[in-house]
C-alpha positions in Angstrom: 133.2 119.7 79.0 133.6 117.0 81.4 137.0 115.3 82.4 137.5 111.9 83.2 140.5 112.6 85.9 138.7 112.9 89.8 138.8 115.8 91.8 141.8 116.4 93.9 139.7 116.1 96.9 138.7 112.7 96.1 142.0 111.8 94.7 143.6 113.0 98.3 140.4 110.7 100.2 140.8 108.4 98.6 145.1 108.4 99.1 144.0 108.8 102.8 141.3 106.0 103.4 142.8 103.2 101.3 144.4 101.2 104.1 142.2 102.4 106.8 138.9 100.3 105.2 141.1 96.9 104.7 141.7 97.7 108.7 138.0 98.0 109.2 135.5 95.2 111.4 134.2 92.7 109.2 132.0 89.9 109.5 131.6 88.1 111.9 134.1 90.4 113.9 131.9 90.8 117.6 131.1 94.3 117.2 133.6 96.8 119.5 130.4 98.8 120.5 127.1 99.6 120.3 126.4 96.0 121.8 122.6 95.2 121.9 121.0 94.2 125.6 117.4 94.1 123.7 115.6 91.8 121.8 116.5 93.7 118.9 119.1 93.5 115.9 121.0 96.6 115.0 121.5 98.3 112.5 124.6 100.8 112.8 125.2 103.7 109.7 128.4 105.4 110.4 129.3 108.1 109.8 126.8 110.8 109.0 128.4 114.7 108.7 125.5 117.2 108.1 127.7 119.5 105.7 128.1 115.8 103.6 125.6 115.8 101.0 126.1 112.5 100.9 125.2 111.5 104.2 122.6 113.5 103.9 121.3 111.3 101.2 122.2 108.3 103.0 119.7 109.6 105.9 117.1 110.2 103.8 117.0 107.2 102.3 117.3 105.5 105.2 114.6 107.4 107.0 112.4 106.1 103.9 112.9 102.3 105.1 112.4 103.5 108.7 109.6 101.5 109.0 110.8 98.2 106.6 114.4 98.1 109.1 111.6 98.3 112.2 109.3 95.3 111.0 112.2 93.0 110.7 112.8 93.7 114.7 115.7 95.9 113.8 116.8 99.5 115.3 118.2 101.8 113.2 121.2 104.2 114.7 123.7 107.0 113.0 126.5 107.6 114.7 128.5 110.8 113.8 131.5 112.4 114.7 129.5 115.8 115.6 129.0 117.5 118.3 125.3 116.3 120.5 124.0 120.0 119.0 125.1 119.7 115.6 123.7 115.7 115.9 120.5 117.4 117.0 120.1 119.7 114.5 120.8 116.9 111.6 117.8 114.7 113.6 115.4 117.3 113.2 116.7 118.8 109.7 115.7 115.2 107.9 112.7 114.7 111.1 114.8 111.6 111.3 112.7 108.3 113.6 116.0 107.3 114.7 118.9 108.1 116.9 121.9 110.1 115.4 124.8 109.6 118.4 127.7 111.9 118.7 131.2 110.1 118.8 133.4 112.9 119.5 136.9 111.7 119.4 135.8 109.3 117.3 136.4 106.8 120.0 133.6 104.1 118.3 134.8 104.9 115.0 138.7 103.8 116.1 137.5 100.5 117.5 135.6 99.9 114.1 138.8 100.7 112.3 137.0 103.3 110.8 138.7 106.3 111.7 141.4 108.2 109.6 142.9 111.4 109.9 143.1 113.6 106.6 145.9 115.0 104.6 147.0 118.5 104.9 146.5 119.4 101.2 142.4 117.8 101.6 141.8 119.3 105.1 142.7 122.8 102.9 140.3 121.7 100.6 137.7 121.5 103.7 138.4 124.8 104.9 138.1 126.4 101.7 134.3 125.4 100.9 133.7 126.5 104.3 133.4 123.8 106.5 134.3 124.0 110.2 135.2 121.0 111.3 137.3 122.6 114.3 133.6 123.6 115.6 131.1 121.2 114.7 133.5 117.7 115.5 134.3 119.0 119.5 138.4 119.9 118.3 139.0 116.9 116.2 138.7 118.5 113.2 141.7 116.6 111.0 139.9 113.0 112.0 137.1 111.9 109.9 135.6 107.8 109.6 134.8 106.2 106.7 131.3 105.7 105.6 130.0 102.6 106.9 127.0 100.5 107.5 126.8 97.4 110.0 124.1 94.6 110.5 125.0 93.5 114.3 123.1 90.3 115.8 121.6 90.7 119.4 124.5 88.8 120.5 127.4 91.6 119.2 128.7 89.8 115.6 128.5 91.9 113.2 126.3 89.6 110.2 127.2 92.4 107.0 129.0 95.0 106.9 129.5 97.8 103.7 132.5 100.0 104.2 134.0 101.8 101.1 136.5 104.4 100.7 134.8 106.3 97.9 132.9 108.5 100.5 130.1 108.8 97.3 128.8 105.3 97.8 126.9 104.1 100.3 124.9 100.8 101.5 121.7 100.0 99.5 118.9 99.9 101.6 117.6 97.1 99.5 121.5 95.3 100.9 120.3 95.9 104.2 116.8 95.0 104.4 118.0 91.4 102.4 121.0 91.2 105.4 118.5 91.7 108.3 115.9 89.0 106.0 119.2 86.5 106.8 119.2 86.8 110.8 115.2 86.0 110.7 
């Protein structure tokens, strides 16, 4: 028998993240980082988690347009609150063609106005599935960002952005390709 109520965990998320994504960058904010000095256009996925099944989705999927985000002169980048080893071993887990950066501190994910810390009653969700987010986030293990995607010009403006506080949707890849279509 299903029920039509959400799960506490999302219900607590989503209490968590609701003011954080209406503080988030938005077109056409200048990006705070990950500023392009190549010919190419960027574009950013934040965050990715490897004990998200979600993300881990999101990677896939992304890995699968690989090559359509490449012929349209773009470069694809993750950025994830993980440590470089856990980063690593989510690169090589999906074989992933593109670069999975650690922002530990969540330093990146702050300036985006991404970053939000969870509640006590959901980080004791967390810890009861299992997940050590003490250990694989370098000690920040109550501060988690918000799943995002970016389109960033080679000048720094950020062209499209998808930011959502249910952490079970993410950007369409068929969004993306049509937002890089528009800097051509």
């Amino acid at each position: 028998m299903s029920s039509s109520r959400p799960q506490p965990e999302r219900a607590c998320w989503w209490r968590a993240t609701a003011c954080v994504a209406q503080r988030s960058a938005r077109t056409p904010d200048q990006s705070p980082a990950l500023r392009s000095t190549t010919c190419a256009n960027r574009l950013c996925r934040s965050p990715t988690n490897d004990w998200c099944p979600y993300c881990n989705i999101a990677l896939r999927s992304l890995q699968q347009h690989h090559d359509a985000i490449a012929a349209r002169c773009a470069r694809l980048v993750a950025v994830s609150p993980q440590i470089p080893e856990e980063s690593l071993s989510l690169t090589e887990k999906h074989q992933l063609a593109f670069h999975v950066l650690s922002d530990i501190g969540l330093d990146t994910a702050k300036q985006y106005g991404l970053a939000f810390d969870l509640p006590g009653d959901l980080a004791a969700v967390y810890d009861r599935l299992g997940f050590d987010l003490q250990r694989v986030n370098g000690g920040h293990a109550r501060t988690l960002p918000l799943p995002a995607t970016y389109v960033i010009d080679r000048a720094g403006t950020i062209r499209w952005a998808f930011v959502d506080t249910d952490y079970t949707r993410r950007a369409e890849p068929a969004d993306i390709l049509t937002a890089l279509d528009a800097l051509r």
